[in-house]
C-alpha positions in Angstrom: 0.0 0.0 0.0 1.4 3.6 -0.8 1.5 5.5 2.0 2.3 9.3 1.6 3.8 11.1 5.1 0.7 13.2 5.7 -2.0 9.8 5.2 0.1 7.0 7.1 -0.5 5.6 10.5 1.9 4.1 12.5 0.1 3.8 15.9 -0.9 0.3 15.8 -3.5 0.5 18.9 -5.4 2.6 17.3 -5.8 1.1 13.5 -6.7 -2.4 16.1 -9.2 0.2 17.6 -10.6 1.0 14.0 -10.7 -2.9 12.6 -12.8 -3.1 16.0 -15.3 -0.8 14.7 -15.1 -1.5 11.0 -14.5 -5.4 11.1 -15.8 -6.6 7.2 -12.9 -7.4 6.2 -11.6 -8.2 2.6 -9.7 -11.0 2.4 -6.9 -12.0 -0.2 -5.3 -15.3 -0.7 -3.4 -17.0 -3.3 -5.1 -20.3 -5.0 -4.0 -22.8 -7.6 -5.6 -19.9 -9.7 -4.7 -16.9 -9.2 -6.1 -14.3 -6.7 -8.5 -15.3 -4.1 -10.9 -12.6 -2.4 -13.6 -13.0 0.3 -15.6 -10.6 2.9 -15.9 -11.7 6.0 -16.7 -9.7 9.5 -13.3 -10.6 12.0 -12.6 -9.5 15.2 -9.1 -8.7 17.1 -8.1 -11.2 19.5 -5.1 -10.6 22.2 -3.1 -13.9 23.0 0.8 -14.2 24.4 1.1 -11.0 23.5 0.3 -11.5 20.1 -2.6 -10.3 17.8 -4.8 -12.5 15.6 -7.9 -12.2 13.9 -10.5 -14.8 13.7 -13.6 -15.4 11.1 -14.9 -18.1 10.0 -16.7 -19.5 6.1 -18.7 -21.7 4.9 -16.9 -25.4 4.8 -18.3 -25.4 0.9 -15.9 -22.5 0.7 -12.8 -23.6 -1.3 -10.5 -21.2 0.3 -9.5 -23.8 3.2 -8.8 -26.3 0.3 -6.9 -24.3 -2.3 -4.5 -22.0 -0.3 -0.9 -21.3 -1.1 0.4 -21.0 2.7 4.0 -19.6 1.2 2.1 -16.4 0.8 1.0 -14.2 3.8 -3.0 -13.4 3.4 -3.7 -9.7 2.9 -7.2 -8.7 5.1 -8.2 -5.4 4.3 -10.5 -3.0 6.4 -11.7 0.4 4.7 -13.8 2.7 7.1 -16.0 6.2 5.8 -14.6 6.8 1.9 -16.6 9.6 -0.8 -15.3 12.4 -3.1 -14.2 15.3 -2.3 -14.8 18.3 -4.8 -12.9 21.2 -5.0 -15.3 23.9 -5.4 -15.5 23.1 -1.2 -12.0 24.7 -0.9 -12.0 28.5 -0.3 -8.4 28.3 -1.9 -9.9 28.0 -5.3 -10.9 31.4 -5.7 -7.4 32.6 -5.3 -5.8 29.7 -7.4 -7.7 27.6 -9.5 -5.0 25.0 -9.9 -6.9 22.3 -7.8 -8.8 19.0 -8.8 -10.9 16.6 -7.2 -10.1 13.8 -4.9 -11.3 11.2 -3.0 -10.9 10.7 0.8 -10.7 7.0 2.7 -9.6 5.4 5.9 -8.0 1.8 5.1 -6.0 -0.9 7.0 -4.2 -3.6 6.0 -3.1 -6.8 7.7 -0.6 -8.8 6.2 0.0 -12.4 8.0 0.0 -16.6 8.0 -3.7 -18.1 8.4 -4.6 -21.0 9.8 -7.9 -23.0 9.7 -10.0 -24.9 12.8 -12.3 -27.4 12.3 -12.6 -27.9 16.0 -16.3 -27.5 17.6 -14.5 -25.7 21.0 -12.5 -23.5 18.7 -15.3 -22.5 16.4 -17.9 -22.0 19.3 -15.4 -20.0 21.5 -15.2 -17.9 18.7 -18.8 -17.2 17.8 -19.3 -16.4 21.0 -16.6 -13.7 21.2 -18.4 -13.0 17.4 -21.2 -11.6 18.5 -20.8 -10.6 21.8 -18.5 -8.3 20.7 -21.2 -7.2 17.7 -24.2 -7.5 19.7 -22.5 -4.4 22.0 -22.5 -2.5 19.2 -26.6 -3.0 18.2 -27.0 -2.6 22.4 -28.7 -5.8 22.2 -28.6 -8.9 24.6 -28.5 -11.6 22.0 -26.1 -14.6 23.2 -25.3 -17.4 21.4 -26.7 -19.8 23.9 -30.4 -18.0 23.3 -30.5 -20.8 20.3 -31.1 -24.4 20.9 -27.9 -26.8 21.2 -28.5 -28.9 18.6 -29.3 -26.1 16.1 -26.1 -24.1 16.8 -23.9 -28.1 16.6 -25.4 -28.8 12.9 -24.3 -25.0 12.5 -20.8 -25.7 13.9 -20.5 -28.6 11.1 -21.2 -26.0 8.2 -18.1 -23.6 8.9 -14.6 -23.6 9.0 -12.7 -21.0 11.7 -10.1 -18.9 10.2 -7.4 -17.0 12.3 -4.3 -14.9 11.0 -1.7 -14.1 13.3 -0.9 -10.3 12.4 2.8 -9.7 11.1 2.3 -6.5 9.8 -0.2 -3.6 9.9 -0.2 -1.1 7.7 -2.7 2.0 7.7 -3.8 5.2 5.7 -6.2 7.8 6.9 -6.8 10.4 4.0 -8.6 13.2 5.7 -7.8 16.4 3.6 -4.9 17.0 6.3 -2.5 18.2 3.2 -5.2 21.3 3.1 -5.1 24.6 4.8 -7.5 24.6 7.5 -9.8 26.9 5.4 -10.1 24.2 3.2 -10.8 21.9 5.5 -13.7 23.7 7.1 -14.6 23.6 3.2 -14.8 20.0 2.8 -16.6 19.4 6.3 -19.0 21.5 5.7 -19.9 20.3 1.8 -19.9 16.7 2.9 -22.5 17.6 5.4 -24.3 19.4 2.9 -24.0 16.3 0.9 -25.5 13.8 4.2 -21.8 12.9 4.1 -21.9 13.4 8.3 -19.8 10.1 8.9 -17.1 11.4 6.5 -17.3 14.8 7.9 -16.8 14.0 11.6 -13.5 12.1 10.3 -12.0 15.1 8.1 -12.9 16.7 11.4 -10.6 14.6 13.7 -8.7 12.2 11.5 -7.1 10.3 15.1 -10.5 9.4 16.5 -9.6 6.7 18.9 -6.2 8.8 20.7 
């Protein structure tokens, strides 16, 4: 990933802190043909002092047959993205010389996966799942409100997926190259727009500091 000095993040709590509230990831492996990309929601979990994430798919899922485990796995996380027009910067009425662009928050993690077929693992890891989602909804839901049996023939259908995190890499691209005139520019024509989300990011690009 490119990474120009005024986009890059380097504190890795904090792009942990934004997969925790953007989890979909997109996931990229290497098969016997080529490229391989899947979406799945994964969460962060803390073990030896070590980060992982964990997902699961579908067991008809080919990825856990067809993987080339010489390659690390690329899981990518984007957050609030839109375009960003320069008629929003003041600047432009003193120098035209300005185009459009496009603004985005994105991390990557780059490390070795490993698969669990194991009902304990896979369980274990639903629960965390959507406990950790269910916060979020402010909803009680647990996994053990379904009936055992149904949530066993469930445990046969998927296949747990955890990457132990070598690298992170992060860009948040929040118009901070931009005079803060310009700034208060784009804030205020995303809102305009319904673009609040984006807005309140351009507004404080280090939300979780």
């Amino acid at each position: 990933m490119f990474q120009p000095s005024y986009f890059k993040q380097s504190d890795t709590r904090q792009m942990l802190a934004f997969i925790g509230e953007f989890p979909m990831a997109s996931l990229v492996t290497m098969s016997s043909n080529g490229l391989l990309g899947n979406h799945i929601p994964m969460i962060v979990i803390e073990r030896d002092k070590r980060h992982y994430l964990q997902g699961h798919v579908a067991k008809a899922n080919s990825i856990h047959k067809d993987i080339d485990t010489t390659v690390n796995t690329l899981a990518m996380f984007h957050g609030p993205n839109g375009y960003v027009s320069p008629s929003w910067y003041p600047s432009k009425k003193l120098d035209p010389r300005t185009v459009p662009t496009w603004d985005y928050v994105t991390v990557h993690v780059s490390g070795t996966l490993n698969f669990f077929q194991d009902k304990n693992w896979l369980k274990q890891h639903l629960v965390n799942l959507s406990n950790t989602n269910e916060k979020k909804v402010n909803q009680s839901w647990k996994l053990s409100d379904a009936p055992d049996d149904y949530i066993d023939k469930m445990l046969n259908a998927i296949i747990g997926v955890e990457i132990e995190i070598v690298e992170i890499k992060g860009n948040t691209k929040m118009t901070q190259n931009h005079p803060q005139d310009n700034r208060v520019g784009v804030i205020n024509g995303l809102k305009a727009i319904g673009k609040d989300n984006l807005a309140k990011w351009v507004e404080n690009p280090n939300p979780y500091k």
